[in-house]
N, C-alpha and C positions, 0 to 999 in steps of 0.2 A: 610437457611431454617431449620427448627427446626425438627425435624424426627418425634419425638414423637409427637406432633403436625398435622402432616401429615400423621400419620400410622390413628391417632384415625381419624380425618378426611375421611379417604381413608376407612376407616372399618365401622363405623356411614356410610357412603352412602353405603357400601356395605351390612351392617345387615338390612336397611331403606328398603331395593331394595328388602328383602328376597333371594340374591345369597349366595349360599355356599360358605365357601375359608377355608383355612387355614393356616395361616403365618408358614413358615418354615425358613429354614437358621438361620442368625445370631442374628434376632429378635426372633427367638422362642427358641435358646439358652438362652439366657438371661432372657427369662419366665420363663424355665426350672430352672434358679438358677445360669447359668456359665456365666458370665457377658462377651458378645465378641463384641468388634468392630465392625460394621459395619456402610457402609454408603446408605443401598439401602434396598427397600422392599420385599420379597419372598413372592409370596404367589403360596399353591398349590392348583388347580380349577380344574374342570370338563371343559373337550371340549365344551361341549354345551353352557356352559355359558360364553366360552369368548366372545362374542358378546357385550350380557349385561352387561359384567363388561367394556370392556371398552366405552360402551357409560354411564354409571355410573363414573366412575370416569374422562371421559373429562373432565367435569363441572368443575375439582378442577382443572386443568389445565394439566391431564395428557394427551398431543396428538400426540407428538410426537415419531410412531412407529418405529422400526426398524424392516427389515423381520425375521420371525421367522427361530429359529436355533434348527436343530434339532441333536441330540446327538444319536450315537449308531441305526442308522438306520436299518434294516431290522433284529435286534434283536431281543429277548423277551426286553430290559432291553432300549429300544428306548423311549425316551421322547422328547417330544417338548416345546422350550422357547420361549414367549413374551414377548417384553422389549417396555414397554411404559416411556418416561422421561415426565419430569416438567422441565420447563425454566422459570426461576425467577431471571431478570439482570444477575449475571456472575453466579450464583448455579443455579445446576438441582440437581434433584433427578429422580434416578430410583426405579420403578419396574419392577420385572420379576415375570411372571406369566407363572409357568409350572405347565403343562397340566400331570394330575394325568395318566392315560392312564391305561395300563396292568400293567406296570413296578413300578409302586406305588398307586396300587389300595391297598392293605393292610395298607399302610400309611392311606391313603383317610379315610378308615374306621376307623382306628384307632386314626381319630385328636379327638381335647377334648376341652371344654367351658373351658376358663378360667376368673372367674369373678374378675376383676378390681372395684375402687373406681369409674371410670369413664366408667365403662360397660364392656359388655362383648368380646372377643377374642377367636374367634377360631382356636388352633393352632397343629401343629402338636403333635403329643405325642412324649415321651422322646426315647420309642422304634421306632417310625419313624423317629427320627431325626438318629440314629444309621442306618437305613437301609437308606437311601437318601446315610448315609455319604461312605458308603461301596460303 
């Protein structure tokens, strides 16, 4: 599966649909300027709309849920993860889609348009990727 391929794919239905996101982790390093490995999608969303995001991106073949994991529970700093994959023959791909919450409400606010030859990308800002990473 080609990533790049797949992110614009996965974002095109998601800007089509009008849901908010914002790609974070190791694809919105690499938007930032520091080129890093990875093999899977982040994006960070509002509660409410995970519903619509993933009957929005079934369609591309993302259905296969795991139950959500939550991190740092009865914390300020508690967030929760969705992991939707793709199965394509022997490749999948992941996304994870964490849920912005209290604990990265200032991220949230602070993601930013970034326009591409091939449109636009909403992604975390440089100083949200520093607080995710702390």
């Amino acid at each position: 599966m080609d990533l790049i391929a797949e992110l614009r794919a996965l974002t095109d239905a998601l800007n089509g649909a009008g849901i908010p996101y914002a790609i974070c982790g190791g694809i919105a390093v690499t938007v930032h300027g520091a080129t890093r490995s990875t093999k899977d999608i982040d994006l960070l969303i509002q509660v409410e709309d995970l519903d619509r995001i993933l009957a929005t991106i079934e369609p591309l073949g993302f259905r296969f849920r795991a139950a959500p994991i939550t991190f740092d529970r009865g914390t300020r700093m508690e967030r929760c993860l969705h992991r939707v994959t793709k199965l394509q023959g022997e490749h999948f791909l992941m996304v994870d889609l964490l849920v912005a919450g209290s604990a990265f409400q200032s991220v949230w606010e602070s993601r930013e348009i970034v326009s591409l030859p091939e449109g636009e990308l909403s992604v975390v800002s440089l100083d949200g990727l520093a607080l995710m990473k702390r």
